[in-house]
C-alpha positions as CSV (number, residue, x, y, z in Angstrom):
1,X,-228.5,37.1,26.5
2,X,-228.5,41.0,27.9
3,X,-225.9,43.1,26.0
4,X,-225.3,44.7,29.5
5,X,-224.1,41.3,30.6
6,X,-221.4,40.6,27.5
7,X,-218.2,41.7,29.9
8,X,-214.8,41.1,28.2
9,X,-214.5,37.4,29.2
10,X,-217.6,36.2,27.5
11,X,-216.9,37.8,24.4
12,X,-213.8,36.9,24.1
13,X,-215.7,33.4,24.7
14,X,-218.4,34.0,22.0
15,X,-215.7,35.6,19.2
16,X,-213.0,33.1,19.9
17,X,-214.0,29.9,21.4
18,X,-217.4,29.7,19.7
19,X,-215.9,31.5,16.4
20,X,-219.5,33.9,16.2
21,X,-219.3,36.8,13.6
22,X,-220.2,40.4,15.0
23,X,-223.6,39.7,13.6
24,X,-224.7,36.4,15.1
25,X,-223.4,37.6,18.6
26,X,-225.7,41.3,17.7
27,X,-228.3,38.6,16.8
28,X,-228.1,36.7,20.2
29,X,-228.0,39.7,22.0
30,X,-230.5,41.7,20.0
31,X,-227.9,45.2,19.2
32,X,-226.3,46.6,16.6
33,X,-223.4,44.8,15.1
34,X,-222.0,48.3,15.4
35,X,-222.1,47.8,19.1
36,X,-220.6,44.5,19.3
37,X,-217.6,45.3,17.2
38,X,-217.6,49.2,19.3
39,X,-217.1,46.4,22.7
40,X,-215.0,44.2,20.7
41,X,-212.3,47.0,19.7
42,X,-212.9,48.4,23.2
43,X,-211.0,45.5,25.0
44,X,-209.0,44.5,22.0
45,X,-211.0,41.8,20.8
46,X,-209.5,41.7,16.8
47,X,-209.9,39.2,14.2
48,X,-205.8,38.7,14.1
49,X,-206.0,37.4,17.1
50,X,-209.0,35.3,16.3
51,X,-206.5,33.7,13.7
52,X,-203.8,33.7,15.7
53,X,-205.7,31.4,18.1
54,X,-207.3,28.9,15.8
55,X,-203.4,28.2,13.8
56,X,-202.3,27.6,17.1
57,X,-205.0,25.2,18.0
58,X,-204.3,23.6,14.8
59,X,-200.8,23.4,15.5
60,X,-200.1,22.7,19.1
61,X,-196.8,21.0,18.8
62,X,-195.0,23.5,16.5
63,X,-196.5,26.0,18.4
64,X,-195.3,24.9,21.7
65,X,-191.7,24.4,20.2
66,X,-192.0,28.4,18.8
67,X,-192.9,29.5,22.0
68,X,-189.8,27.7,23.7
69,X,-187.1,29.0,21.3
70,X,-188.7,31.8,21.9
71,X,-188.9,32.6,25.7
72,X,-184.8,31.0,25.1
73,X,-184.3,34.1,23.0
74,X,-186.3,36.8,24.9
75,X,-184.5,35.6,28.3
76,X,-180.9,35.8,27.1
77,X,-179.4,38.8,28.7
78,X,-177.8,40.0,25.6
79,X,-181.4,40.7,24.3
80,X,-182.9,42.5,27.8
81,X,-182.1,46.1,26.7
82,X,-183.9,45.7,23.0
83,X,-186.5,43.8,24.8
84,X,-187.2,46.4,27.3
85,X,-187.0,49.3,24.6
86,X,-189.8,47.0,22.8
87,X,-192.2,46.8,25.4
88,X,-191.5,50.7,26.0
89,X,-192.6,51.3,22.8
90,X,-195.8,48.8,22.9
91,X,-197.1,50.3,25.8
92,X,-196.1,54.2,24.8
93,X,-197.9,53.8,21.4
94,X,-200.9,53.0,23.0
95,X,-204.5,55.4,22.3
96,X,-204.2,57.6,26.1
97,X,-201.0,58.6,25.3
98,X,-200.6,58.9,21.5
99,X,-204.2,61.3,22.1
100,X,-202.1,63.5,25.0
101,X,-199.4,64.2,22.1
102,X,-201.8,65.3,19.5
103,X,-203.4,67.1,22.2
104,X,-200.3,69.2,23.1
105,X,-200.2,68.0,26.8
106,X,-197.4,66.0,26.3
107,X,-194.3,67.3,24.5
108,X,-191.9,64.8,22.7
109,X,-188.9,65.3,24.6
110,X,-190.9,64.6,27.6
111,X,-192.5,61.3,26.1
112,X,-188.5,60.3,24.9
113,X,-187.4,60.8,28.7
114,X,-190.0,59.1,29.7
115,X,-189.7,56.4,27.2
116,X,-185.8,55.9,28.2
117,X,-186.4,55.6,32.1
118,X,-189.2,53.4,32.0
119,X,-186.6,51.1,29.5
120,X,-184.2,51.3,31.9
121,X,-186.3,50.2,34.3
122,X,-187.7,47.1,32.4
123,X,-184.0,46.3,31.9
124,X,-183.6,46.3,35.1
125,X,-186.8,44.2,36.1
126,X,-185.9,41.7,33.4
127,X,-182.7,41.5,34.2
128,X,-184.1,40.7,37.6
129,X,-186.2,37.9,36.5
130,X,-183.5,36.0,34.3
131,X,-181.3,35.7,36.9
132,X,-183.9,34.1,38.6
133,X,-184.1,36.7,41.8
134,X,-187.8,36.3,42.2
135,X,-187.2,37.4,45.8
136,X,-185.6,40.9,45.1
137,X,-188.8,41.1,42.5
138,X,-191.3,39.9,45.3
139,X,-189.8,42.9,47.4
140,X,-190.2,45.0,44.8
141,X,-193.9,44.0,44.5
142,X,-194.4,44.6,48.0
143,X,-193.2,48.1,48.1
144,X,-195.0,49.4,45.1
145,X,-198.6,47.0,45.0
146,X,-200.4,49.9,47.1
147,X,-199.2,52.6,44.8
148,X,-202.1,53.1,42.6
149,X,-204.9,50.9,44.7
150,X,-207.5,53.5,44.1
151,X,-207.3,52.7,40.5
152,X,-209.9,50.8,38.5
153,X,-209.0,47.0,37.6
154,X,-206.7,46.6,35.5
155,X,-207.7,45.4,31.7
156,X,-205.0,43.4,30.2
157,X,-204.1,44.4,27.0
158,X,-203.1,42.0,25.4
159,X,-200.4,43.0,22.1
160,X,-202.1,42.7,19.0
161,X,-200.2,41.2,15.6
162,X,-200.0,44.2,13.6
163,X,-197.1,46.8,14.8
164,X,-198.2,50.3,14.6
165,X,-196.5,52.1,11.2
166,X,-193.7,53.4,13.0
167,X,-192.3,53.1,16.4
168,X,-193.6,56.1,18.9
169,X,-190.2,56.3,20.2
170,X,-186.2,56.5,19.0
171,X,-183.9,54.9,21.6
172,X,-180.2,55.7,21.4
């Protein structure tokens, strides 16, 4: 197997589904383990999801029962504005824009008035979506896809298990 060839789908395959350690996949592909767990942070690969995974496989039912009650709670309008506020500060702790602060180029006030209009628009968005208007969101969708086409692919990032220390933003 060619290291350049390990994109983020098969190593999610080979660290999750197969259960490899950094070494035996640095073994099969005949690198560093420094370079396998350099791609593996890279696209979010961790071990707490690893675990994550393999109790849910263990435990499909109660899982799926968790993961009802859950979406119940998360879609009950009384909870949209925290929701929205938590998201916020998931993807405003992330490493682009945490580096921008310490960098000077972004100042806190601006990060907090950017951290309240982009909740008040996932309020708005989720709101959207419990109410079931899937229509006004498809709308939506068509207005604003083509904003942005010349951008790379997206890389879902999906949230890790461990909150950061503190939250990167105070709402009101």
């Amino acid at each position: 197997m060619r290291w350049e060839n390990v994109d983020r789908e098969l190593l999610e395959k080979l660290y999750y589904e197969e259960g490899l350690s950094d070494q035996r996949i640095a073994d099969r592909c005949q690198v560093s383990k420094n370079k396998v767990i350099y791609k593996r942070k890279k696209y979010g690969i961790t071990q707490a999801k690893r675990l994550y995974r393999q109790y849910e496989k263990q435990n499909a039912e109660l899982f799926q029962t968790l993961n009802q009650r859950s979406c119940e709670r998360l879609c009950k309008r009384e909870n949209i504005d925290e929701f929205a506020k938590a998201i916020t500060n998931y993807v405003l702790c992330g490493e682009p824009v945490q580096e921008m602060r310490a960098d000077g180029r972004l100042a806190l006030a601006d990060l907090e008035l950017l951290g309240q209009h982009m909740s008040d628009r996932l309020s708005g968005l989720l709101s959207t979506a419990v109410n079931g208007d899937w229509c006004q969101l498809e709308l939506l969708y068509g207005r604003y896809r083509l904003y942005g086409a010349d951008q790379t692919t997206q890389n879902p990032d999906q949230p890790d298990l461990t909150p950061p220390s503190k939250p990167c933003l105070h709402h009101s």
